[in-house]
N, CA, C and O atoms as a Tinker XYZ file with bonds, in Angstrom:
   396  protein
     1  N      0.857000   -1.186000    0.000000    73     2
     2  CA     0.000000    0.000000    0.000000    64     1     3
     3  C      0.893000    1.236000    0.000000    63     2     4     5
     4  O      1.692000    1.381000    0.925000    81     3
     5  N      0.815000    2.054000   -0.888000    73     3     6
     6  CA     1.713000    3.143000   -1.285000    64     5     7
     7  C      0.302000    4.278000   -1.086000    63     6     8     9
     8  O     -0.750000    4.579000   -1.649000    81     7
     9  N      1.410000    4.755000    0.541000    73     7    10
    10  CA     0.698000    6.105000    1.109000    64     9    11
    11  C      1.242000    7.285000    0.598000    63    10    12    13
    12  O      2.400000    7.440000    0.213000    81    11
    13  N     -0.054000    8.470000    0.625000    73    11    14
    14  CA     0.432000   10.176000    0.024000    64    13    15
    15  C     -0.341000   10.534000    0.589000    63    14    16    17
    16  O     -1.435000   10.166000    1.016000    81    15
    17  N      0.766000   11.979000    0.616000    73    15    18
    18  CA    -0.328000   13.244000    1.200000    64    17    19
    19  C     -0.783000   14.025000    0.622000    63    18    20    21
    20  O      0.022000   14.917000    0.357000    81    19
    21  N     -2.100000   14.234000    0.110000    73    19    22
    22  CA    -2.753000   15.164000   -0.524000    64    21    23
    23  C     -4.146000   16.004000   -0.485000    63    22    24    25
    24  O     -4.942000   15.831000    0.438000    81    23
    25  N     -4.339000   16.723000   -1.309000    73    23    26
    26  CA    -5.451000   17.490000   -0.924000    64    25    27
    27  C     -6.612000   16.769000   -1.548000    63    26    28    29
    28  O     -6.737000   15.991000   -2.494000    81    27
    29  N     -7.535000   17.401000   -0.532000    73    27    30
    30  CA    -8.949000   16.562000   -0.017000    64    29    31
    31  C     -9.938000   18.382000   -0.052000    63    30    32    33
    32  O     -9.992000   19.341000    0.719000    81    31
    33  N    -10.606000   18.011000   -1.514000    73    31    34
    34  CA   -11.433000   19.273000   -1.601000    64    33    35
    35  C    -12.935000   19.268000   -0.825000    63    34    36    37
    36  O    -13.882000   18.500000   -0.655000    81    35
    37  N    -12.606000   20.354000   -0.542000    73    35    38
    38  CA   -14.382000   20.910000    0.386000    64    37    39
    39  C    -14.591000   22.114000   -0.112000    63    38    40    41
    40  O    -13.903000   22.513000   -1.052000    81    39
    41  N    -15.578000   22.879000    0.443000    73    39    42
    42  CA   -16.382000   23.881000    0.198000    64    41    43
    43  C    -17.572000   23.464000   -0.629000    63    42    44    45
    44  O    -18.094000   22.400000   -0.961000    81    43
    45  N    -17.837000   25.111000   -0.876000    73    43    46
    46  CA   -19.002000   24.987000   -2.042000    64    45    47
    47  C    -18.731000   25.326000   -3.399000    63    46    48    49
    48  O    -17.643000   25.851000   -3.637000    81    47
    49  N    -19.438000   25.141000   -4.224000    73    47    50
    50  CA   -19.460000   25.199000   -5.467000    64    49    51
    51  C    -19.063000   26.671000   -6.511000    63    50    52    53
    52  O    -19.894000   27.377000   -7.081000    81    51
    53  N    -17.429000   26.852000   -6.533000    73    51    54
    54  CA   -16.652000   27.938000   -6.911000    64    53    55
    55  C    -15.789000   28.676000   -5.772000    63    54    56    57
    56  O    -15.100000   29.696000   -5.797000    81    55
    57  N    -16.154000   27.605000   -4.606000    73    55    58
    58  CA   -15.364000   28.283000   -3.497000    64    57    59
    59  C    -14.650000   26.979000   -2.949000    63    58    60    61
    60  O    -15.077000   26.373000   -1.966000    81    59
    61  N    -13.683000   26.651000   -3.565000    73    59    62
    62  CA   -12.919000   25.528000   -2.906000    64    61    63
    63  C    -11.924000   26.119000   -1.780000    63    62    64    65
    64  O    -11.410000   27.238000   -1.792000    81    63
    65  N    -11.708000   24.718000   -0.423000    73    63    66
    66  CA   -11.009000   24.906000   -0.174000    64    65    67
    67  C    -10.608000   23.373000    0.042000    63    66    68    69
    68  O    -11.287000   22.398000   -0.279000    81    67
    69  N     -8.902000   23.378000    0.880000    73    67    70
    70  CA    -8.750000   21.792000    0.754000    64    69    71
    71  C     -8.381000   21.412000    2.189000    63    70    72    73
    72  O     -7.963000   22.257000    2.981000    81    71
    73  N     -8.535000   20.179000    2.495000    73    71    74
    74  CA    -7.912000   19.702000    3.649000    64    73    75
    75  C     -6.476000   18.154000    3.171000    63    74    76    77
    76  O     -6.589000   17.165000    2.447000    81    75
    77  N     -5.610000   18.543000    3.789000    73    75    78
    78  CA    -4.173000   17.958000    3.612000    64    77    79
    79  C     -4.911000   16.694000    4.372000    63    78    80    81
    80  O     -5.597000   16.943000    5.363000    81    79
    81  N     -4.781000   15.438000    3.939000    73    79    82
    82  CA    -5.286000   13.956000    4.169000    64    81    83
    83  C     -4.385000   13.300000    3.535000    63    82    84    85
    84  O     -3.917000   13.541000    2.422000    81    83
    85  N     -3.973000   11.870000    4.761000    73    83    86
    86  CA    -3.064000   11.128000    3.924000    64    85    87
    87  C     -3.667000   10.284000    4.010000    63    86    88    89
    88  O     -4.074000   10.054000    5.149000    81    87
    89  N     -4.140000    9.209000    2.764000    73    87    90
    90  CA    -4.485000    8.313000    1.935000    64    89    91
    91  C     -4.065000    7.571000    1.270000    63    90    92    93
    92  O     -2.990000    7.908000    0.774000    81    91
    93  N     -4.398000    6.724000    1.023000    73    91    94
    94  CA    -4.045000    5.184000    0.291000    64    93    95
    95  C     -3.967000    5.856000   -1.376000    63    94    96    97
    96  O     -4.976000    6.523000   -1.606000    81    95
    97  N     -3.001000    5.806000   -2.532000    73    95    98
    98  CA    -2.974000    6.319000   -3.232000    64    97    99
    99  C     -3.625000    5.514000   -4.443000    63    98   100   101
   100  O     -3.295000    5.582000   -5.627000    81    99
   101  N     -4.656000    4.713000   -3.854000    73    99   102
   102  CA    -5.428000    4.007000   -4.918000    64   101   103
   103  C     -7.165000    4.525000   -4.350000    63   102   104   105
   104  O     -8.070000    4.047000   -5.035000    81   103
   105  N     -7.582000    5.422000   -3.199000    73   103   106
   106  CA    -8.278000    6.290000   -3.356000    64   105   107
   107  C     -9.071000    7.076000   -3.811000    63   106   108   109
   108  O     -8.404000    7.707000   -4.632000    81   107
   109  N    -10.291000    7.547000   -3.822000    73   107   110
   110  CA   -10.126000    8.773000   -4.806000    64   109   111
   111  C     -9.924000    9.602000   -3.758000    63   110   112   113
   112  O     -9.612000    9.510000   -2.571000    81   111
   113  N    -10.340000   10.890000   -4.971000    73   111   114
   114  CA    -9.750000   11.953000   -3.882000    64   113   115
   115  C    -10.484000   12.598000   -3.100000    63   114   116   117
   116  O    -10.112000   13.549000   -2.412000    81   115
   117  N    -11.726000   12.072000   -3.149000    73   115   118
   118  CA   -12.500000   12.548000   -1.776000    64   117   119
   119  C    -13.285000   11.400000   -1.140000    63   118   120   121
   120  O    -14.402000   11.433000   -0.622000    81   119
   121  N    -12.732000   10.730000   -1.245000    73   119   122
   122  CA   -13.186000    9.527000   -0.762000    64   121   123
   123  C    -12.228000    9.313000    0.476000    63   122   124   125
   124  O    -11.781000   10.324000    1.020000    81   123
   125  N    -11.897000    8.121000    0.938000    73   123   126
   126  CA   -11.243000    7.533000    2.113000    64   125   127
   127  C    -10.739000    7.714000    2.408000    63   126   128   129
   128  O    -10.192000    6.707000    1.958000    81   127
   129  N     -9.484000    8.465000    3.336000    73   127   130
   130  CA    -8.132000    8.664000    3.957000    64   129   131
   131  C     -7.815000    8.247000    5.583000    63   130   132   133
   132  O     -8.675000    7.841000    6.364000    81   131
   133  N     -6.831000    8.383000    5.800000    73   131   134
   134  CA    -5.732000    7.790000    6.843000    64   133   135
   135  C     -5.908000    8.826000    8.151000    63   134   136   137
   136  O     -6.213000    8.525000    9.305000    81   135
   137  N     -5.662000    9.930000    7.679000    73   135   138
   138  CA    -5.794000   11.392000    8.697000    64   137   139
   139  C     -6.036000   12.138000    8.110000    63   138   140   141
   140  O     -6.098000   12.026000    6.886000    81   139
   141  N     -6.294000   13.309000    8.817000    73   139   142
   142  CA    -6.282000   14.876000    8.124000    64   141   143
   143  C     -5.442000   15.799000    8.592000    63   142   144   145
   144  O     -5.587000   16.432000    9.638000    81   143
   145  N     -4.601000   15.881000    7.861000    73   143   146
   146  CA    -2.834000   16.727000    8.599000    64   145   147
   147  C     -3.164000   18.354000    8.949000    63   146   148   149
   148  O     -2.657000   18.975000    9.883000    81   147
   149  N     -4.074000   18.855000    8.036000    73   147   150
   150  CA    -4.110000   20.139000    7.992000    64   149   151
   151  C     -5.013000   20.797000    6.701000    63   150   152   153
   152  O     -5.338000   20.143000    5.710000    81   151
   153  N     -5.315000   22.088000    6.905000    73   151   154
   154  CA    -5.936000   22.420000    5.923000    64   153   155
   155  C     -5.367000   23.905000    5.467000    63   154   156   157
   156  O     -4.713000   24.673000    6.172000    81   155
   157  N     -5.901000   24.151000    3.748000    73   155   158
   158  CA    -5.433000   25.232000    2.894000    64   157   159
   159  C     -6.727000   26.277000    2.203000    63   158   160   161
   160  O     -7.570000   26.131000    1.317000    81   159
   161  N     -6.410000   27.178000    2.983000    73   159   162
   162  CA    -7.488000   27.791000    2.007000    64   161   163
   163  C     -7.014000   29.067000    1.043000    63   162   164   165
   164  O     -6.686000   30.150000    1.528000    81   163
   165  N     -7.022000   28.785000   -0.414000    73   163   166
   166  CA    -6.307000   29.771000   -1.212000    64   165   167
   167  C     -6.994000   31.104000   -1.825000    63   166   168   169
   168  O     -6.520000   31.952000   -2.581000    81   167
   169  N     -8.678000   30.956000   -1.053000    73   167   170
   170  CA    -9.489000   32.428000   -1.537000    64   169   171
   171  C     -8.997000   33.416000   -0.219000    63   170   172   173
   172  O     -9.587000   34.496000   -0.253000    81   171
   173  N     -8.123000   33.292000    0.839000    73   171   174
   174  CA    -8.110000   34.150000    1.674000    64   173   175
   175  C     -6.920000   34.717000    0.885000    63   174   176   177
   176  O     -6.192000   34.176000    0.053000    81   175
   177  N     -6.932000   35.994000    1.399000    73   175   178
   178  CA    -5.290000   36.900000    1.473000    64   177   179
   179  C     -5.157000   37.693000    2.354000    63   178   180   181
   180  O     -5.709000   38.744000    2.677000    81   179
   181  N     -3.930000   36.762000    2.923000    73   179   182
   182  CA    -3.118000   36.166000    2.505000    64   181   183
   183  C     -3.583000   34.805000    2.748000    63   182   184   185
   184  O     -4.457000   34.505000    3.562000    81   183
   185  N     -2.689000   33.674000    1.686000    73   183   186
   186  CA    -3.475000   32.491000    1.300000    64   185   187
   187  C     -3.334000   31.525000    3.221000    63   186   188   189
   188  O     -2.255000   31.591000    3.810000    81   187
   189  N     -4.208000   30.969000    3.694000    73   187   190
   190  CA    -3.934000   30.554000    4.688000    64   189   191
   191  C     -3.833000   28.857000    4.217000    63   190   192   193
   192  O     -4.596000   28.138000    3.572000    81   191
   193  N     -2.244000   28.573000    5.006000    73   191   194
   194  CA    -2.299000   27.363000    5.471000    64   193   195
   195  C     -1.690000   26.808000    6.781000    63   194   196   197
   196  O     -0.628000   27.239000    7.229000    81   195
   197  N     -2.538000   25.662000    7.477000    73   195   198
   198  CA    -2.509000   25.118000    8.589000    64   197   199
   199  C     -2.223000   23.800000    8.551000    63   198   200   201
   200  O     -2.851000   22.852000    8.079000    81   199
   201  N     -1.110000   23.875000    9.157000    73   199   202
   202  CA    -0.601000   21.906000    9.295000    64   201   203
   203  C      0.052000   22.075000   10.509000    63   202   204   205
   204  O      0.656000   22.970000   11.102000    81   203
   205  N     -0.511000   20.055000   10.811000    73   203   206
   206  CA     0.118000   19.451000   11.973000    64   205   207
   207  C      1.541000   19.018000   11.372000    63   206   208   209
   208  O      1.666000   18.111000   10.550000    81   207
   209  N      2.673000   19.838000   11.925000    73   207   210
   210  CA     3.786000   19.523000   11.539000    64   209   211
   211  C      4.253000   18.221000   12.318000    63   210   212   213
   212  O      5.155000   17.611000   11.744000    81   211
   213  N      3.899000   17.786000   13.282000    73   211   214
   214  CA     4.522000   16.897000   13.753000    64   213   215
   215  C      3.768000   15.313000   13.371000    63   214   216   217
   216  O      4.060000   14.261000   13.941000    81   215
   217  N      2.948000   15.438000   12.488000    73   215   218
   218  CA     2.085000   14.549000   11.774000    64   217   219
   219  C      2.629000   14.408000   10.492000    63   218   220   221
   220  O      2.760000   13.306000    9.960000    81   219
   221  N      2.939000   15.421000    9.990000    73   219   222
   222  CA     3.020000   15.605000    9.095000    64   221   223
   223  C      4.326000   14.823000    8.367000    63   222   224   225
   224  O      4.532000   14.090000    7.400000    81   223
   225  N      5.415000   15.758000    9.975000    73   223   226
   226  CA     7.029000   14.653000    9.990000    64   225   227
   227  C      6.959000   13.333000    9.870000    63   226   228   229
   228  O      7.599000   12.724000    9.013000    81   227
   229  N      5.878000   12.558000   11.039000    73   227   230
   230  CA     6.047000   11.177000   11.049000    64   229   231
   231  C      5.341000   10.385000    9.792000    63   230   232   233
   232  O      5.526000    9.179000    9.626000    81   231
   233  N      4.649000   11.049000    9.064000    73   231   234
   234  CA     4.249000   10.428000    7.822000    64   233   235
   235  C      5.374000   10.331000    6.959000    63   234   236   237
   236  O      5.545000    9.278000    6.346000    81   235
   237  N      6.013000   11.095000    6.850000    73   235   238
   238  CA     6.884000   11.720000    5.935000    64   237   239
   239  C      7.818000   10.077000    6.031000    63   238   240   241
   240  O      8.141000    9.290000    5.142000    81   239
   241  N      8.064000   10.053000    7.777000    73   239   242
   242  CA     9.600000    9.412000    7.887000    64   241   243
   243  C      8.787000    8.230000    7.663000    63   242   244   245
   244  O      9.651000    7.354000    7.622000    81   243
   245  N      7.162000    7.389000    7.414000    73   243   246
   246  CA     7.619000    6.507000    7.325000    64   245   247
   247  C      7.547000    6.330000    6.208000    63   246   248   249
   248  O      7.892000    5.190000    5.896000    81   247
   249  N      7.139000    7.163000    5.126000    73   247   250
   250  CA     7.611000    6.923000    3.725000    64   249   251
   251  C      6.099000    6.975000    2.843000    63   250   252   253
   252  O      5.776000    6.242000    1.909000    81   251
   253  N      5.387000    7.971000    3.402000    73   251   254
   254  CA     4.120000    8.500000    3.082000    64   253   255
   255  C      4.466000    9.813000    1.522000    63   254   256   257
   256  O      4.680000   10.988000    1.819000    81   255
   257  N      4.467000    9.409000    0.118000    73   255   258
   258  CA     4.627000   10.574000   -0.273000    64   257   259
   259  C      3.632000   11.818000   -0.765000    63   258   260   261
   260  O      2.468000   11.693000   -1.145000    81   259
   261  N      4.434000   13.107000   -0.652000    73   259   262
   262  CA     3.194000   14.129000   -1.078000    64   261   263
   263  C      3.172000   14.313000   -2.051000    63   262   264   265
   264  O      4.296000   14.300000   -2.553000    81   263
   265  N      1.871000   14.641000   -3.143000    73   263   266
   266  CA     1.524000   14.794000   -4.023000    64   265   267
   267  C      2.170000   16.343000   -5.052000    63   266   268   269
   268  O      2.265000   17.236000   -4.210000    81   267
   269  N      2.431000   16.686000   -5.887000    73   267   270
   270  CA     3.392000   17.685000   -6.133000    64   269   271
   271  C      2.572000   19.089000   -5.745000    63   270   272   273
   272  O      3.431000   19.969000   -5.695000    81   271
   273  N      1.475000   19.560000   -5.500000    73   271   274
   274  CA     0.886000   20.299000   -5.396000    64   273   275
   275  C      1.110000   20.445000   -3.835000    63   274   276   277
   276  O      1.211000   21.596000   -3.410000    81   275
   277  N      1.224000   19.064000   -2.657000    73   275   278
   278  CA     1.084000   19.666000   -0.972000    64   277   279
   279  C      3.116000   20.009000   -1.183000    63   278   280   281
   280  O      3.711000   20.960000   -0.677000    81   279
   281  N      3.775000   18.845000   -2.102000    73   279   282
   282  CA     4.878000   19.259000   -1.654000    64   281   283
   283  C      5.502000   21.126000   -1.733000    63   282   284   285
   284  O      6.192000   21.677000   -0.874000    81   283
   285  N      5.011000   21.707000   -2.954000    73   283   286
   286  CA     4.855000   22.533000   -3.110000    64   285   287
   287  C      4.726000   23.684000   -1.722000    63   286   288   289
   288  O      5.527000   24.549000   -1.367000    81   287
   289  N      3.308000   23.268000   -1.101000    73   287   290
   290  CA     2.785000   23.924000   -0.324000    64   289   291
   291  C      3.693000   23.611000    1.134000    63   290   292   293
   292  O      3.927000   24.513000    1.939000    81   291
   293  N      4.219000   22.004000    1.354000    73   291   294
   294  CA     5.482000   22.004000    2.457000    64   293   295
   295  C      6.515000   22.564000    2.205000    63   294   296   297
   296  O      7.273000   22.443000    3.167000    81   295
   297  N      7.004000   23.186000    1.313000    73   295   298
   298  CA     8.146000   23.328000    1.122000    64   297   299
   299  C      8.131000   24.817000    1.284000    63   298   300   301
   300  O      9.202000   25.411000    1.409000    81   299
   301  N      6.979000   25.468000    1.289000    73   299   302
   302  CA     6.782000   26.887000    1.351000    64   301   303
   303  C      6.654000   27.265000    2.978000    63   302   304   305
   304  O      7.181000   28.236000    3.521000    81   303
   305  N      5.930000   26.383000    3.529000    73   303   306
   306  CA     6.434000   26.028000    5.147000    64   305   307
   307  C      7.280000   25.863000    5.911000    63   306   308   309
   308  O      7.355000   26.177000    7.099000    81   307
   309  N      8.248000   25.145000    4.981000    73   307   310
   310  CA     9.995000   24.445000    5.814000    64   309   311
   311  C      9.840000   23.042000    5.761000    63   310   312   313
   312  O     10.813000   22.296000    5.877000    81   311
   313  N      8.715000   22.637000    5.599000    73   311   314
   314  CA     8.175000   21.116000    6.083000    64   313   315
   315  C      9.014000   19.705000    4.699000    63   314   316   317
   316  O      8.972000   18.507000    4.417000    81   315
   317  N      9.535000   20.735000    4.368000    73   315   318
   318  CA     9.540000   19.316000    3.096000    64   317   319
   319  C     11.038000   20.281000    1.713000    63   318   320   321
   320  O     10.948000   21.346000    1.102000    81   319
   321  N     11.782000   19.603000    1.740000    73   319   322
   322  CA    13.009000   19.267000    0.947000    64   321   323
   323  C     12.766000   20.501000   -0.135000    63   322   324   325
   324  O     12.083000   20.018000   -1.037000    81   323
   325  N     13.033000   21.834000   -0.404000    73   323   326
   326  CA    12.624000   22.329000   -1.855000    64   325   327
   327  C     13.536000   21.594000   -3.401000    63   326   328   329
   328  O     13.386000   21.745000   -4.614000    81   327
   329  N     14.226000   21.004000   -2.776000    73   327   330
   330  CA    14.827000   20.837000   -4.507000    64   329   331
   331  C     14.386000   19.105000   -4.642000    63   330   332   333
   332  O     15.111000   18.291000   -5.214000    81   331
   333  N     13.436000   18.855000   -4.179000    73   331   334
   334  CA    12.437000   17.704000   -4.251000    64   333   335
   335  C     11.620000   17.962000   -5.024000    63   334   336   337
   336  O     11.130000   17.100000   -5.754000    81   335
   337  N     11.253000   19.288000   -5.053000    73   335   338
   338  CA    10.238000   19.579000   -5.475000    64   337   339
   339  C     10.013000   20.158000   -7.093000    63   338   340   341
   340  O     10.492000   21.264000   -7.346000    81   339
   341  N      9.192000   19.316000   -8.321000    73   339   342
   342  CA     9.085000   19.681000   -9.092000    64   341   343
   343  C      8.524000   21.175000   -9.438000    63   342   344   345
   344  O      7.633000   21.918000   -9.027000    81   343
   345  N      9.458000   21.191000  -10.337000    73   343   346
   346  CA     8.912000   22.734000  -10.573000    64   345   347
   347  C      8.137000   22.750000  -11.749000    63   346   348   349
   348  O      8.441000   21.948000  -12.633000    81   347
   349  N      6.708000   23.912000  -12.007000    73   347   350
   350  CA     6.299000   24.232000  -13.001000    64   349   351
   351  C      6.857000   24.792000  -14.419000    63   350   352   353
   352  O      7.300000   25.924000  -14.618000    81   351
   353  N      6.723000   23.664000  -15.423000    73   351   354
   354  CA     7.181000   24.507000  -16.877000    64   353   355
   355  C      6.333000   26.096000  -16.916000    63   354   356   357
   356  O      5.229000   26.371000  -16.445000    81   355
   357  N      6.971000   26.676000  -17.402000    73   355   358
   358  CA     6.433000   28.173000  -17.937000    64   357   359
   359  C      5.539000   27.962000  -18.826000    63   358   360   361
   360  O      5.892000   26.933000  -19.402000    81   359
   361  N      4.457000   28.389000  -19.332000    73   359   362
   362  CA     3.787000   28.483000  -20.338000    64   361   363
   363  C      4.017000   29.094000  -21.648000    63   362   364   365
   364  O      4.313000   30.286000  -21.727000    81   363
   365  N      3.902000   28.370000  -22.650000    73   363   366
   366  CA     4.466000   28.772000  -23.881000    64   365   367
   367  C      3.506000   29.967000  -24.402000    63   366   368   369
   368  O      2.290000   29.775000  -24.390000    81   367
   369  N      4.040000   31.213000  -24.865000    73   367   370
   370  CA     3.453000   32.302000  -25.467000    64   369   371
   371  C      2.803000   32.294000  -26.527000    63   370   372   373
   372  O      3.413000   32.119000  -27.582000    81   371
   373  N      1.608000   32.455000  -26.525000    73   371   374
   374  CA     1.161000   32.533000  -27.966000    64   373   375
   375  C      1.667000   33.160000  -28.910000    63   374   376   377
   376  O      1.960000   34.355000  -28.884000    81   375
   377  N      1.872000   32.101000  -30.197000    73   375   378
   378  CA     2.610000   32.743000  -31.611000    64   377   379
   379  C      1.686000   34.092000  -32.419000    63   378   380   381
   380  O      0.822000   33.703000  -33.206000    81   379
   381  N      1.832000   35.519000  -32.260000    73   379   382
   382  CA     1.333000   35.988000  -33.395000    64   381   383
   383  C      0.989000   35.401000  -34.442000    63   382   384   385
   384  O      1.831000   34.799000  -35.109000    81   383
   385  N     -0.128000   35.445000  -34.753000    73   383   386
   386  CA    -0.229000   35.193000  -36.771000    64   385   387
   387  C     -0.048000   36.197000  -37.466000    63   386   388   389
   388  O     -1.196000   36.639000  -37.516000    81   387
   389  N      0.710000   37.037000  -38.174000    73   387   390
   390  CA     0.972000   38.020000  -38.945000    64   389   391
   391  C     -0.207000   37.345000  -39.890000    63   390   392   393
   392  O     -0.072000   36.334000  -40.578000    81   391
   393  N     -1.592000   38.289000  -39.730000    73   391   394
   394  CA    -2.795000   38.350000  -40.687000    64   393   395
   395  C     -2.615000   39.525000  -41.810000    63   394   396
   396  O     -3.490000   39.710000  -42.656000    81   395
C-alpha cells in the first residue's frame, strides 16, 4: 500500500477549499483517507495554510509521499526538501499570426 499526502477538496461550489489527508494512493480523492494533517485555504489573502507539523514529519519518515501540489505547499512552510520539489514549466506564449 503506497501512502500520500494530498489534498482533499471541500467547500461549495466555486469556493474551494482543501484539507491535507493522507491516503491510500489508490483512493479517490474525496473519498477515504488515513488522517487529516491540515488544511489550505487559497481564496483568503493572505493564502492561509494550517498543518500538523509533527504529523506531518512522522508520515513523511515513514515513507508516506506528497503529491506535487502539498509538496509545493510544504516546502513553502519548511516542512519538506525544496529541490524535491518539481517545478512548473512556464507556459508557452502565444505565436502571433501576422494576418
Amino acid at each position: 500500500m503506497s501512502v500520500r499526502i494530498r489534498l482533499r477538496r471541500t467547500g461549495a461550489k466555486k469556493q474551494p477549499s482543501y484539507r491535507l489527508v493522507v491516503a491510500d494512493s489508490r483512493a479517490p480523492r474525496d473519498g477515504r483517507f488515513l488522517a487529516i494533517v491540515g488544511h489550505y485555504n487559497p481564496r483568503r489573502n493572505p493564502v492561509e495554510l494550517v498543518v500538523q507539523e509533527e504529523a506531518i514529519r512522522g508520515w513523511l519518515r515513514r515513507g508516506a509521499q506528497p503529491s506535487v501540489p502539498v509538496a509545493r505547499l510544504l516546502a513553502s512552510a519548511g516542512l519538506y526538501d525544496p529541490s524535491k520539489v518539481r517545478l512548473r514549466k512556464p507556459r508557452e506564449r502565444r505565436k502571433k499570426s501576422a494576418s
